[in-house]
N, C-alpha and C positions, 0 to 999 in steps of 0.2 A: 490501384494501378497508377503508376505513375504518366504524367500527364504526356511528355512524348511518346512512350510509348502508344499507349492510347491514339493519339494522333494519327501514330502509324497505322497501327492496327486496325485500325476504323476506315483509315483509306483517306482520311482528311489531308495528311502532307505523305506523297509516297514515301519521303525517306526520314528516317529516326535523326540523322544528323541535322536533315534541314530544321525536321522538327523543333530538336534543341535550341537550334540555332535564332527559329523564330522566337520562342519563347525568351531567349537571352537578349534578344534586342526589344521587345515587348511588345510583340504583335498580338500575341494571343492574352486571352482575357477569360477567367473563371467567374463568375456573374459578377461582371464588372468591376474583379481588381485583377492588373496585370500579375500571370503568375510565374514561377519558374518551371523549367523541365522537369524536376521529381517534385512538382506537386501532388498530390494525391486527388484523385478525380474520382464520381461516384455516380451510378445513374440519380437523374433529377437534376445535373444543373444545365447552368447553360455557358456555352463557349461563343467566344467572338475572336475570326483567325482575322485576321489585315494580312493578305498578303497578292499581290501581284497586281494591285490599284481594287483591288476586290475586297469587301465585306461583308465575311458569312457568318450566320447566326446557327447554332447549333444547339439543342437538348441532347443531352448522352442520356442514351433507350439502356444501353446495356454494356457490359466491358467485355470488348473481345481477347483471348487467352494466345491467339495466334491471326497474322494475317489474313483479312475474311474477303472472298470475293468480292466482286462488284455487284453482283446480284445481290449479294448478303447487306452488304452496308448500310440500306435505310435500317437493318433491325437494332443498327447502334447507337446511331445518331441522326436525329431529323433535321433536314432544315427548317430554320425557322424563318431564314432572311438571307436575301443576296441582293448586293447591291455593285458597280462599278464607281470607284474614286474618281471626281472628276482632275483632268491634271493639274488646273489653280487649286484644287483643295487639298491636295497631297504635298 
């Protein structure tokens, strides 16, 4: 599955464009190397999104085929880590 989608789908960035969009400036990160939007993603790794002075740590549990509730969403991706950017460090 490609990696915006997933994003979307998971419920990590509500929308597929923003998604792209983060991935094309290089927020998001596939165990630790920035990747593109049609990367291909698999359960077992791990994601890091940068976005909004925020840093979330993520395991993909599983690949959603369509947008999945909010209840649903820990069954895709756990967090692993959240953090706030302080604003000198950004």
């Amino acid at each position: 599955m490609r990696l915006d989608i997933f994003l979307r789908n998971a419920g990590i960035i509500p929308r597929r464009s923003r998604a792209k969009e983060a991935c094309e400036e290089g927020l998001v990160a596939i165990d630790g190397k920035v990747a593109k939007p049609s990367a291909e993603v698999r359960p077992g790794q791990k994601l890091k999104v940068e976005l909004n002075m925020q840093v979330r740590e993520y395991e993909i549990l599983d690949l959603p085929r369509v947008p999945v509730a909010k209840k649903q969403r820990e069954n895709y991706a756990e967090l692993l880590s959240h953090s706030r950017v302080d604003i000198d460090e950004w």
